[in-house]
C-alpha positions in Angstrom: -17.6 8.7 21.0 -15.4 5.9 19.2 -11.6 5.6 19.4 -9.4 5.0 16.4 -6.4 2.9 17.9 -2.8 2.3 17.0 -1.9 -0.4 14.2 -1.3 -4.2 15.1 2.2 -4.6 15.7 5.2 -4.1 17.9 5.9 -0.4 19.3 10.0 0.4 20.5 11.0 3.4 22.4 10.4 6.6 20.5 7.3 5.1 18.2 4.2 6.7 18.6 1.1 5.4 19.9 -1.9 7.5 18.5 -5.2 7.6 19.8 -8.1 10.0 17.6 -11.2 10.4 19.6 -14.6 10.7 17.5 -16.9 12.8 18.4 -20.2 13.4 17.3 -19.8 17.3 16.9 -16.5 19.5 16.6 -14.6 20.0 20.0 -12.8 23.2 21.3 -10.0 22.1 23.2 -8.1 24.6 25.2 -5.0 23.8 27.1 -3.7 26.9 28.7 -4.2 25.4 32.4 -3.4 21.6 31.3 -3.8 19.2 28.4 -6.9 16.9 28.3 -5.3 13.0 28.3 -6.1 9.4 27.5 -5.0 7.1 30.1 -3.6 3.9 28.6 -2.5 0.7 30.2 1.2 -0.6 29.0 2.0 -3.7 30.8 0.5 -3.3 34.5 1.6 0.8 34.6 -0.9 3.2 33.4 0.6 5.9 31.0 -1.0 8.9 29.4 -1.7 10.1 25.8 -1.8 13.5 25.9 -3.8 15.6 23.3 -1.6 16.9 20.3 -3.7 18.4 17.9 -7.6 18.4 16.2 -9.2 21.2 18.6 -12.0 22.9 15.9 -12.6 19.6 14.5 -15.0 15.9 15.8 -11.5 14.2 15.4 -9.3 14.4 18.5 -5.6 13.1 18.1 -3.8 11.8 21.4 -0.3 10.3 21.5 2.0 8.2 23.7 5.4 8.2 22.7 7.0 4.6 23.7 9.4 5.5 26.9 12.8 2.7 27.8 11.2 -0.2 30.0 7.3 0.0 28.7 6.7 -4.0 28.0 3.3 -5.2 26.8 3.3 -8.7 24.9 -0.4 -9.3 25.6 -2.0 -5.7 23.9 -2.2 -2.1 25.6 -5.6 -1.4 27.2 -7.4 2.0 26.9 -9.0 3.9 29.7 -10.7 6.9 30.1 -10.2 10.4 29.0 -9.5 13.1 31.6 -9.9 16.9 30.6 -7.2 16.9 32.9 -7.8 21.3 33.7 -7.9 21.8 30.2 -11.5 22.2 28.7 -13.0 20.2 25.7 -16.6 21.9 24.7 -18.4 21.8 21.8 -19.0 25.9 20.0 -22.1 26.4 22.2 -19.9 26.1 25.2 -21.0 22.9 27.1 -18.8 20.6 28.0 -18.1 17.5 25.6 -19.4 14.1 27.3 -15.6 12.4 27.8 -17.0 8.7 28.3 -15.8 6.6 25.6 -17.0 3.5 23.4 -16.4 1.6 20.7 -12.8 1.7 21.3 -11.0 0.1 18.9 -9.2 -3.5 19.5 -5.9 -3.0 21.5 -5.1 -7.1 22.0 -2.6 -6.9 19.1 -0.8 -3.6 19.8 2.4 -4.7 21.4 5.1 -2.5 23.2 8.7 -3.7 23.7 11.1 -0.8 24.6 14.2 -3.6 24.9 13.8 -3.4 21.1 15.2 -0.7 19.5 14.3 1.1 16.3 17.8 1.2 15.0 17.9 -2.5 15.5 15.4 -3.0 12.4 16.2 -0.3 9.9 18.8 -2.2 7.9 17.1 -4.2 5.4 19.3 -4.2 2.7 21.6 -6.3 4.0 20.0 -9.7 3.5 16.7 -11.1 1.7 14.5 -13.8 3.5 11.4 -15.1 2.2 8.6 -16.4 2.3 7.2 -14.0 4.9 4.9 -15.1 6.4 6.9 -18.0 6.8 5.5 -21.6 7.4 7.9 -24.5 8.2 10.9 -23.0 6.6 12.6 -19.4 5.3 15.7 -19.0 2.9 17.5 -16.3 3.6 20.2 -14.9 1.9 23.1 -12.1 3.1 25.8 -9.6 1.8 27.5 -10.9 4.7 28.5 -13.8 6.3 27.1 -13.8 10.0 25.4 -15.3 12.8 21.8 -14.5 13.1 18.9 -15.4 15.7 15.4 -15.3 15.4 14.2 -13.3 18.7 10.3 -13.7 19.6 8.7 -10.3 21.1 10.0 -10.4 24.4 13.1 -9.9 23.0 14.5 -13.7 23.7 16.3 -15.5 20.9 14.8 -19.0 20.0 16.8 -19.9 18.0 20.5 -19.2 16.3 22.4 -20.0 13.1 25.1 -19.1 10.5 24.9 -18.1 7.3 27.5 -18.0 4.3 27.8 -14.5 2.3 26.0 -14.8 -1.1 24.5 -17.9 -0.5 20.8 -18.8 -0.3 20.4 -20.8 2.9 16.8 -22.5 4.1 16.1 -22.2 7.8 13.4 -24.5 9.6 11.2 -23.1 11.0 8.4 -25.3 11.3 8.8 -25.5 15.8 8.3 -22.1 16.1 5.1 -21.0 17.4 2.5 -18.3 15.4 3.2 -15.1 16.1 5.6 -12.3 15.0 9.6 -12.4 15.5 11.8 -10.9 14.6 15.2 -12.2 12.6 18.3 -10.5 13.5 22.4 -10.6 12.3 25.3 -10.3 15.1 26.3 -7.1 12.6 23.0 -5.5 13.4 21.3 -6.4 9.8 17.3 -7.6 11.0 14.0 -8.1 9.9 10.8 -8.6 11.1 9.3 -12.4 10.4 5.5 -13.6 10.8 5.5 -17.2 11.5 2.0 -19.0 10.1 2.1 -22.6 11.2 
């Protein structure tokens, strides 16, 4: 059976990691004495994605939700899926073989719970482009602020101040590859890819 994985990017607390297992036939899942799991890895503590929904069907849907202090800046790793006293069998009856494989790549699905969703809603607040950015960004703001640009372990590498209304072009060029994220003392943020 093959795994469908999350997208490549950063998960915060209350995002959804969703797993769909494939199968080769349709599975009959029943949970009335537990619910069959996936065990995924989240920094070194192992956490389960419990099954949510596909029972009649080869697709199999199983979801984390991102809890406060999960950390992974390296990619989530997938284990094994338990029935966990719940049964998965195909219509005949027999038990579904639970071993799985071709599980998708997990090396750029990043959890940081010290970042929170509300942080990065407001994008209206200021423009910056090009993103992906190479050696330098312009950004511009409603408002006059400080801002950082915070890597994914939530660290800021670097500060600055911008004037409201006015186009400003931040260097960029010593930061290294990867995805940051560019956030305003008032809470105004976006994310930023940095392609050196």
């Amino acid at each position: 059976m093959s795994v469908n994985v999350p997208a490549n990017t950063i998960y915060t607390t209350g995002q959804n990691l969703d797993f769909t297992a494939n199968f080769n036939e349709n599975i009959i899942v029943n949970t009335t004495s537990g619910t069959p799991q996936i065990a995924v890895t989240i920094g070194s503590v192992e956490r389960q994605a419990a099954y949510i929904s596909g029972s009649g069907t080869s697709a199999l849907l199983f979801r984390y939700t991102v809890a406060t202090g999960d950390l992974d800046t390296d990619g989530i790793a997938v284990g094994t899926l338990a029935n966990n006293s719940g049964t998965l069998q195909d219509a005949s009856g027999n038990d579904a073989n639970l071993i799985l494989n071709s599980i998708g790549s997990t090396s750029s699905v990043l959890v940081n719970s010290t970042l929170s969703i509300d942080a990065f809603k407001n994008e209206a607040q200021f423009s910056m482009y090009p993103n992906p950015g190479r050696n330098n960004i312009n950004i511009k703001t409603t408002l006059g602020d400080e801002f950082q640009i915070i890597n994914q372990l939530g660290q800021a590498v670097k500060t600055f101040s911008l004037q409201s209304a006015i186009e400003s072009n931040i260097f960029v060029g010593d930061l290294s590859n990867g995805l940051y994220f560019v956030k305003g003392f008032n809470g105004v943020s976006k994310k930023l890819v940095i392609k050196n």
